[in-house]
C-alpha positions in Angstrom: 0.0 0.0 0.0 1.1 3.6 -0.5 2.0 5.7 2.0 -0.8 7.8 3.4 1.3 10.8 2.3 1.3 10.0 -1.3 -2.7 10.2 -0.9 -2.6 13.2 1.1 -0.3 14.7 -2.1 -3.3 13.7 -4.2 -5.9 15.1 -2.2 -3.7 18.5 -2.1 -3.6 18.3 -5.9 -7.4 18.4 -6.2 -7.9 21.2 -4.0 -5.7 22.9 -6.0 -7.5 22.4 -8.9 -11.3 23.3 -6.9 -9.5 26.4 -6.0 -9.7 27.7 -9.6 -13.4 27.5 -8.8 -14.7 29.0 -5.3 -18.5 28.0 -5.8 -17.2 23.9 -5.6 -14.9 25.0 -2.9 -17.4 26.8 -0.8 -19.6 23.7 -1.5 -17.1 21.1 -0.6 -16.1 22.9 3.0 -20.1 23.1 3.5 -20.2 19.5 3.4 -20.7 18.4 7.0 -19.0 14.8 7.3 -20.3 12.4 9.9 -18.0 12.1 12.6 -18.4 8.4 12.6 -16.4 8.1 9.0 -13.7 10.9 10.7 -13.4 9.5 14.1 -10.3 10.9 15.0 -7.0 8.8 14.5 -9.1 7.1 12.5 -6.3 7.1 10.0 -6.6 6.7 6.2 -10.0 4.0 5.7 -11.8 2.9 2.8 -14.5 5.0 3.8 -12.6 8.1 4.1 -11.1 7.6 1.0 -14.1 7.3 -0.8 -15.7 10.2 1.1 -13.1 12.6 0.1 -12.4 11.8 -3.3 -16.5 11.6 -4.0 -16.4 15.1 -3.0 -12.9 16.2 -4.1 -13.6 14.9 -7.7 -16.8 13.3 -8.6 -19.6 16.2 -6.9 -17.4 18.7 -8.9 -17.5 16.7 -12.3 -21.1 15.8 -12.0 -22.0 19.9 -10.9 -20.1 20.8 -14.0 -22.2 18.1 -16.3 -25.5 19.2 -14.7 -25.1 22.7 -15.1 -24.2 22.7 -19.2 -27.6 20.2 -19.3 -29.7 22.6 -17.9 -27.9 25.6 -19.9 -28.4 23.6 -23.5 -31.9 23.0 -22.6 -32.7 26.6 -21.5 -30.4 27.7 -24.6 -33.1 25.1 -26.5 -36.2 25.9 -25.2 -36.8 22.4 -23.5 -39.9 22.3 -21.1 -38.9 19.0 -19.3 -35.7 16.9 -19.0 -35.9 13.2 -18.1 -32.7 12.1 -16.1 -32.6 8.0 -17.1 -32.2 5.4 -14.0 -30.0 4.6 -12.7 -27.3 6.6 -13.8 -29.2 9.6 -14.2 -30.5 9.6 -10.6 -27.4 11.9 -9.1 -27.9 13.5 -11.9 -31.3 13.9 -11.2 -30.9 14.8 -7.3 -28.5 17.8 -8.7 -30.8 19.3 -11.4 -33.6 19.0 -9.1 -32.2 21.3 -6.7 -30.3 23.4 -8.6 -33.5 24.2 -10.7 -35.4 25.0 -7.8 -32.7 27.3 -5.9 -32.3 29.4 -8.8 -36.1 29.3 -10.6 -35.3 28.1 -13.4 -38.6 26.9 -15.9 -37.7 23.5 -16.1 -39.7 20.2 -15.5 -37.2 18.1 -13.7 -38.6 14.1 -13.6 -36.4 10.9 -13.0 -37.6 7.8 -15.2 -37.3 4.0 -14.6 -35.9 2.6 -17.4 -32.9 0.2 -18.6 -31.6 -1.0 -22.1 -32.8 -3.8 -20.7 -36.7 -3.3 -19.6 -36.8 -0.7 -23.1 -35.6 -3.7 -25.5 -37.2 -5.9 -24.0 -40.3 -4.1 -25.3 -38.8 -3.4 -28.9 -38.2 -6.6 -29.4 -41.8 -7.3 -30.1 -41.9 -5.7 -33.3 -37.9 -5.1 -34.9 -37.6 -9.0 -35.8 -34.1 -10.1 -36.8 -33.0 -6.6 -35.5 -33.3 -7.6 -32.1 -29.7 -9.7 -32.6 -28.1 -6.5 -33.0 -28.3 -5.4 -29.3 -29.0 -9.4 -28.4 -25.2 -10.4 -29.7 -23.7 -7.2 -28.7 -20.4 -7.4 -27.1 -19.6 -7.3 -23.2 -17.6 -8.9 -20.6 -17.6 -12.5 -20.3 -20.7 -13.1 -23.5 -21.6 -16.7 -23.8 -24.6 -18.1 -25.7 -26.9 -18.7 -22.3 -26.5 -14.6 -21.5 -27.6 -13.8 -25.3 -30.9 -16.2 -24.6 -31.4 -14.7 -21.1 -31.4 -11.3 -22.6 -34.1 -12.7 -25.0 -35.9 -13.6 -22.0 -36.2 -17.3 -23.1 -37.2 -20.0 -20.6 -34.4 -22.7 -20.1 -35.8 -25.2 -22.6 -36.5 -22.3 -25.3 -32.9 -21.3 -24.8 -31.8 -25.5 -25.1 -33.9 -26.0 -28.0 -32.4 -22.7 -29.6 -28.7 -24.2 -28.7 -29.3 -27.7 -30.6 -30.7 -25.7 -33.8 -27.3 -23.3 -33.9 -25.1 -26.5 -32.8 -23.9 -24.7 -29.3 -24.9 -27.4 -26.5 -21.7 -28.3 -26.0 -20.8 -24.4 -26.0 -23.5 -23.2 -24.0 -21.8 -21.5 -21.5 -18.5 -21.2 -23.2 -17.4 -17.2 -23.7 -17.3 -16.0 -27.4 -14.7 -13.7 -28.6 -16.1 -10.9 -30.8 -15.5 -12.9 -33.9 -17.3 -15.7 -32.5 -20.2 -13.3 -31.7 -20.1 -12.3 -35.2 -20.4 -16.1 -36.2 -23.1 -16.4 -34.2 -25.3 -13.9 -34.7 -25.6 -15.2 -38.3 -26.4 -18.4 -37.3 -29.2 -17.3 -35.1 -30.5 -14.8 -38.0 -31.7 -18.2 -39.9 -33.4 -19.8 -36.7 -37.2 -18.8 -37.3 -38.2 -20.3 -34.1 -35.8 -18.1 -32.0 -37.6 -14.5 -33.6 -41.1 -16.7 -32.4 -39.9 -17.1 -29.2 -38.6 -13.4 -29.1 -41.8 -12.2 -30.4 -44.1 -13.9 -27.7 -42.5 -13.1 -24.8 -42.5 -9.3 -26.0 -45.8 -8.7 -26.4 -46.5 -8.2 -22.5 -43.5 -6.1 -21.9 -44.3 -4.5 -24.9 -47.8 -3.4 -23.4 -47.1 -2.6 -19.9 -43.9 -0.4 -21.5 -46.0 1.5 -23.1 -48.5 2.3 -21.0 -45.6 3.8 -18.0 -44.1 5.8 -20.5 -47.6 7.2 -21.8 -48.1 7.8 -17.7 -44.8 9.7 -17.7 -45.7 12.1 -20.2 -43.4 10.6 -22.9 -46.3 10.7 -25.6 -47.3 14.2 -25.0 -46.6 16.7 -27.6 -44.2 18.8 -25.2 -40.6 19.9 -26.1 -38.4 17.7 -24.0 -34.6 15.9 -23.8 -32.8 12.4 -22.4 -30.5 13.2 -19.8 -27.7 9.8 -18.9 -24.2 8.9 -18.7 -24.2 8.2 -22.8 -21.3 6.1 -24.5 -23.1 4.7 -27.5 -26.8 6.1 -27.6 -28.8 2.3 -28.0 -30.9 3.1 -24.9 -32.5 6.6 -26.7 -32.8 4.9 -30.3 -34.5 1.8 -28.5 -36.6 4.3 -26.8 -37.5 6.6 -29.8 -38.4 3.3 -31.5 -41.2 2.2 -29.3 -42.5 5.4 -28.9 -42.5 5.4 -33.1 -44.2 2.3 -32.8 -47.0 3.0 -30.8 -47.6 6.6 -32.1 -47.4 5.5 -35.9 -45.3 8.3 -36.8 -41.9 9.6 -36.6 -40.6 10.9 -33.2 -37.4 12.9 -32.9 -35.9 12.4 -29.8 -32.8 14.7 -28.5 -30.5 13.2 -25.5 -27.8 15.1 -23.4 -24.8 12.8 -22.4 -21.8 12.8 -19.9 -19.9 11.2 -23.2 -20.0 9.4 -26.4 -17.8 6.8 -28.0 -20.5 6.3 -31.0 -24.1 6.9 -31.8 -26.5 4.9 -33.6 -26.1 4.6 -37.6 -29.2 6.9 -39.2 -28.9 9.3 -36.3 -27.9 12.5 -36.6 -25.2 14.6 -33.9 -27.9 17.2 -33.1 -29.9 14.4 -31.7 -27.2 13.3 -29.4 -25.2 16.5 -27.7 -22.1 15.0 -25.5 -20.3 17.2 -22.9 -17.2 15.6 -22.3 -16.2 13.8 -25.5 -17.3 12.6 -28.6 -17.2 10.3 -31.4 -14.2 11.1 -32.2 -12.3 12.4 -29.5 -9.3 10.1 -28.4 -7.4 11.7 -25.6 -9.9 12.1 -23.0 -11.0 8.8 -23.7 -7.7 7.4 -23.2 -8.3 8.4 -19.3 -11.6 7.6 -18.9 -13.7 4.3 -17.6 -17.7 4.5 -18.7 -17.6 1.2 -16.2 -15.8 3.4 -13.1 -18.6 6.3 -14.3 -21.5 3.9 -13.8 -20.4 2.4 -10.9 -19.7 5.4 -8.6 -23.6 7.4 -10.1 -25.9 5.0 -9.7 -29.1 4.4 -7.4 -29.8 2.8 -4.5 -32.5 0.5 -5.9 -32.2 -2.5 -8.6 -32.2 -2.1 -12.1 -35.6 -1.7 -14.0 -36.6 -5.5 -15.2 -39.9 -4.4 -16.7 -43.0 -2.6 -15.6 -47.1 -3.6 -14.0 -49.7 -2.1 -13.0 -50.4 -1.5 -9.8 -53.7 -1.0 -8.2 -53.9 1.7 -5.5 -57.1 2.5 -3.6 -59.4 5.1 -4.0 -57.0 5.9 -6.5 -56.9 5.2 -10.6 -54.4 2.7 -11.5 -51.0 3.3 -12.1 -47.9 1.4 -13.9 -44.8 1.0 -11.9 -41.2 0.3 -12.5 -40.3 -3.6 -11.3 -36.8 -3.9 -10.2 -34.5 -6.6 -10.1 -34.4 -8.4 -6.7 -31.0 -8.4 -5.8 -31.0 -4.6 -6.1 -27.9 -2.5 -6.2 -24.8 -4.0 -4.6 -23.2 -1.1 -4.0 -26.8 0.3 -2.4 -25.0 1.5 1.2 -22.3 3.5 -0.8 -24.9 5.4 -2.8 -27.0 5.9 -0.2 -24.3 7.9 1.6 -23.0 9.6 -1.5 -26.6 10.4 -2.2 -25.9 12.4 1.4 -22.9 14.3 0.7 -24.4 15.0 -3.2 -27.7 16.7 -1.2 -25.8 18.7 0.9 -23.3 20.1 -1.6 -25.7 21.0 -3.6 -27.6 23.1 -1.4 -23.9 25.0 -0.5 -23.1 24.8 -4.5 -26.8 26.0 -5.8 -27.3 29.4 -3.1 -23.6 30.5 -3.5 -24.0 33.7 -4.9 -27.0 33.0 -6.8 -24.8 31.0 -9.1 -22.1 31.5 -11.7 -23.8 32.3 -14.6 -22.8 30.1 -17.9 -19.5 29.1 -18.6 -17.5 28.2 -21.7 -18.1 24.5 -22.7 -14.1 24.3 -23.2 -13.2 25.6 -19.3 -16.0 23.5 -17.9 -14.4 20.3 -20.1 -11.1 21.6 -18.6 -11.7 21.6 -15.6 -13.5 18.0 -15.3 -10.2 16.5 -17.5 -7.6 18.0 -14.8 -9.7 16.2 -12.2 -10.7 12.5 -13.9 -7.2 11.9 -15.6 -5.5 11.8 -12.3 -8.4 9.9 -10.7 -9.8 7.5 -13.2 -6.3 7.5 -15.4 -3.9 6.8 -12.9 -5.1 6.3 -9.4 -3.2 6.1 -6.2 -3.3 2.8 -4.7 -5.7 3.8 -2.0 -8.4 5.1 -4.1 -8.0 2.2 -6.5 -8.7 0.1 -3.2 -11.6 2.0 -2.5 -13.4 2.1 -5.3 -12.2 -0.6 -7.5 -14.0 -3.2 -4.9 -17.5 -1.9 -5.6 -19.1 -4.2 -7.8 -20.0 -3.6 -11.5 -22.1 -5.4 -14.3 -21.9 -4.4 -18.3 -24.5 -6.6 -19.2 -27.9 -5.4 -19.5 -29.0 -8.2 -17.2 -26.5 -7.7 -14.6 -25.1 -11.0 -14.1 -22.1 -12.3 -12.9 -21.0 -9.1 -10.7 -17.7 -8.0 -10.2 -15.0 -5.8 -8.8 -15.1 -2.8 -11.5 -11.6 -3.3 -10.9 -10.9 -6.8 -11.1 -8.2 -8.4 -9.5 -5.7 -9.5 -11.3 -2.2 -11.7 -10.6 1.2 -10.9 -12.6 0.4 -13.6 -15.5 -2.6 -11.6 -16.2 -1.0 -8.4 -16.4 1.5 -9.9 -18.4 -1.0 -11.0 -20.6 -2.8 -7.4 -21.5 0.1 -6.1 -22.8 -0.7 -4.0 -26.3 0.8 -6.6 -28.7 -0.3 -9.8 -27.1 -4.0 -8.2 -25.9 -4.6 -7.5 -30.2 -3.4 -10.9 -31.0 -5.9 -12.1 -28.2 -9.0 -10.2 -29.5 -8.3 -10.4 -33.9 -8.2 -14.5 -32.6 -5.0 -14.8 -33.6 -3.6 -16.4 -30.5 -5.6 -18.8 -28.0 -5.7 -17.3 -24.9 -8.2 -15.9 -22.9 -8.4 -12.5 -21.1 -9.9 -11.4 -18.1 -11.8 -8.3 -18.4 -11.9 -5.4 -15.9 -13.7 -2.2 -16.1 -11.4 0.0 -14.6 -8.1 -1.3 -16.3 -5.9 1.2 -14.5 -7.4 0.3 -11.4 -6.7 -3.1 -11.2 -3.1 -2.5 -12.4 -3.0 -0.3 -9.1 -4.3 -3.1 -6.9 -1.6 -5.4 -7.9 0.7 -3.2 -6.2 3.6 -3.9 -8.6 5.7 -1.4 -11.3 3.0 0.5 -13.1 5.3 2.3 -15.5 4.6 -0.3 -18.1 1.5 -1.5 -17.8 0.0 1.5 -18.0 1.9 2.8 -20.7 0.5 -0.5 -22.1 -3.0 0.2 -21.8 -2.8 3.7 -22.8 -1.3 2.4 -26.2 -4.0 -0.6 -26.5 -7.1 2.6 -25.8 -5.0 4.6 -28.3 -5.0 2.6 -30.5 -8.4 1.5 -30.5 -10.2 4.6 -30.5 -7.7 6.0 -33.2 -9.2 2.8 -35.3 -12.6 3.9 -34.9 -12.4 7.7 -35.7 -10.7 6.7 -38.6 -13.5 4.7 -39.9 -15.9 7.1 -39.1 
């Protein structure tokens, strides 16, 4: 472990950087920790650590985010803003109060919703569509999770196996080409799209009918607001609205960051704040997975939705969430906490800033998340590469978003041997993480060259796909 004085260094750097701002350092000083997190000679915990770097770093990036939203949609004439679960809920918590401390015209709602519970109700009418978000990549993608996120029973999902030849590699995890392969076996399965089909039509209904309760069909000017990265969730979104309205619907979404939008769509339909499509450097620092993980919700993710009678009352539809809930749900609870009360320093400081220059505002997140998210100190890789994350719209098999890794797998994720790995050129498996400089932290080794490593491998990558765009 580092020394506790290498983290205090960090934590000095930070403040540094807030001081270029006095509104965020007013707010973070506001902040009123519970002494039972800064007992004295408590020393340097897990706890702590997250507790100061939450509002070191993360309040201050996710103030910055909030505040350009609510200026484009001012600057846009939008009437209401929906902030999209989970990630959208801090999100959501910030808006809310900054829109009602400074009177600004703005309907401010939260809505339950997942790529999940929203394809799930697409699916019903997009037929051999559906196997573009069913076989899209992830971490650890075997056959069984593409039929689970088709919501087939176990002996659909069997019978489906012994048509495409894949009962022996059932559970097996398939590299990207392998996805590839498989998707165009499944497009020639008719009884899979059946099976696809009848399961939608429920979901489809009951989807329907919470976003017509949320206002979603009414003829109002109004914007997404979520973390972003490639824009499915909007497009699935804007296509069952399409559906049940029979007739074109133009929906506009606000993101954190995108790495790539939907073909057909166009870049006035999905504004990003951070980076774009075709950014590279910020991205090179940057984890969407460390994002996610750190603004989320308390509650599960959104399955599906029912209706629920109430009495005395007319019915309503409700959002049903996943049973296990969120893992992380005492750590966003208390963040929740710290988020309320610097908002409420951050929103009456002088009546507020006033707008700001996209470019500073971008600046002044980057000098803050390269440090953290690009190369973390050992503590706060620790302390937040433990919480548990998920990239799969189903939220199976959890893990640390920093996953531990031993030397052999480090040695393994090198730049050269990591392409070979992925183009199939060499038969080896990787383990994922989604925090990559996280767990190269955790292992407590050198991290000259691993790092250099991965910043090569992201380079390289996201290079790739601006070109081809």
């Amino acid at each position: 472990m580092e020394s506790r004085e290498e983290y205090q260094k960090r934590l000095e750097y930070y403040r540094s950087v807030l001081q270029r701002n006095r509104l965020h350092m007013r707010a973070v000083d506001g902040v009123k920790l519970p002494p039972s997190v800064r007992a004295a000679g408590s020393g340097v915990t897990t706890w702590r650590v997250r507790e100061e770097v939450f509002l070191y770093v993360w309040l201050p990036v996710l103030t910055e985010y909030v505040e350009w939203v609510l200026e484009e949609a001012v600057r846009n004439e939008k009437k209401r803003l929906y902030f999209l679960a989970r990630d959208g809920y801090m999100m959501y918590l910030m808006a809310k109060k900054l829109v009602d401390t400074r009177g600004i015209d703005l309907d401010i709602r939260y809505l339950k919703i997942s790529r999940y519970s929203i394809r799930s109700a697409e699916y019903y009418f997009v037929g051999k569509e559906a196997l573009d978000t069913l076989c899209a990549g992830g971490i650890e993608i075997s056959f069984e999770k593409i039929m689970k996120r088709a919501n087939l029973t176990e002996e659909e999902s069997l019978h489906i196996a012994r048509l495409a030849g894949y009962t022996e590699k059932y559970r097996t995890v398939l590299s990207y080409r392998q996805l590839c392969r498989l998707k165009k076996e499944l497009s020639r399965i008719g009884q899979l799209f059946d099976y696809i089909k009848q399961h939608a039509r429920n979901r489809y209904n009951t989807t329907v009918s919470y976003l017509r309760q949320e206002g979603l069909l009414e003829e109002t000017s109004y914007a997404l607001v979520d973390s972003g990265w490639v824009g499915t969730l909007q497009l699935s979104l804007q296509r069952v609205l399409e559906h049940e309205k029979a007739g074109k619907v133009r929906l506009q979404g606000y993101y954190f960051g995108l790495y790539a939008r939907p073909e057909g769509t166009t870049a006035a339909q999905y504004r990003a704040f951070y980076f774009g499509e075709k950014e590279v450097l910020r991205k090179i620092r940057f984890s969407n997975c460390l994002f996610e993980t750190v603004f989320s919700a308390p509650e599960g993710m959104t399955c599906g939705y029912r209706l629920k009678e109430r009495e005395l009352q007319e019915s309503v539809y409700e959002a049903v969430e996943s049973e296990s809930g969120n893992p992380n749900a005492d750590v966003m609870k208390y963040f929740a906490k710290l988020l309320i009360q610097y908002a409420a320093c951050y929103g009456t400081a002088d009546g507020g800033r006033g707008a700001a220059p996209l470019k500073k505002r971008v600046r002044f997140v980057e000098s803050l998340l390269k440090c953290m998210m690009g190369k973390p100190t050992r503590w706060e890789a620790d302390a937040f590469g433990e919480l548990l994350f998920c990239d799969d719209v189903l939220e199976l098999q959890l893990q640390p978003v920093a996953a531990w890794w031993d030397e052999e797998e480090l040695y393994k994720q090198r730049f050269f041997n990591k392409i070979l790995i992925k183009m199939n050129l060499k038969s080896d498996i990787l383990h994922e993480s989604g925090w990559v400089e996280g767990s190269i932290m955790r292992l407590g080794k050198k991290t000259g060259n691993p790092m250099r490593q991965e910043r090569i491998y992201k380079c390289f990558m996201y290079l790739r796909k601006a070109i081809g765009k």
